[in-house]
Residue, then its C-alpha position, 0 to 999 in steps of 0.5 A: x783320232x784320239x788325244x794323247x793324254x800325257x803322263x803328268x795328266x794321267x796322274x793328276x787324273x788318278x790323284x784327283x779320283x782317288x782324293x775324290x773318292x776318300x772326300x766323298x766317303x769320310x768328308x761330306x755329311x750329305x748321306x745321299x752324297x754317300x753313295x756316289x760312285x767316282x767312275x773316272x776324272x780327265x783333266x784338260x791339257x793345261x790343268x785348269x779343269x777336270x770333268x768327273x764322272x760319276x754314277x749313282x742310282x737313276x732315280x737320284x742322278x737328276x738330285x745328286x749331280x747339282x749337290x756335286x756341281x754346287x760343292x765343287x768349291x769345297x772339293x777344289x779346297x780340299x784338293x787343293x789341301x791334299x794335292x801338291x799341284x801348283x793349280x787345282x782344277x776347277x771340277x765339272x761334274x757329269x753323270x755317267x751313262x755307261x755302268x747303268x746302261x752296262x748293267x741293263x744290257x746284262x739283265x737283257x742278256x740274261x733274260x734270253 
């Protein structure tokens, strides 16, 4: 049976991916960290973590995920700036199959 997410919960997730999305976009100077696409963050009961997904091409996936994992200090920081929260969850970031394997299963369709 599948958990039920909490209000607060929800909205701290929607905070930290819309707060993700901007930092990736204006603050790292990274350009492959550029192209990084924000697909969603959930954050565990207590707060404390968040795992964000992501997606990014295939062939830079197995690059871009340690950059995001060895910067997650400075987005924790810079969420922590940004955010009123009392604690700001500590980021895990994981690559996100779905958008990719989404976009193969269009091209076989559309091949029949």
């Amino acid at each position: 049976m599948p958990e039920q997410v909490s209000f607060r919960a929800e909205r701290v997730n929607e905070l930290i991916k819309r707060e993700l999305i901007h930092l990736l976009s204006t603050g790292t100077k990274d350009p492959r960290l550029k192209e990084v696409i924000i697909t969603d963050v959930i954050v565990s009961r207590d707060l404390t973590s968040a795992k964000v997904f992501f997606s990014v091409d295939d062939e830079s996936h197995n690059k871009v995920a340690p950059l995001l994992n060895n910067a997650s200090s400075f987005f924790r920081k810079s969420l922590s700036k940004s955010l009123d929260l009392r604690h700001t969850p500590s980021l895990n970031f994981i690559f996100d199959t779905a958008p990719n394997t989404g976009a193969r299963m269009d091209d076989l369709l559309s091949k029949l």
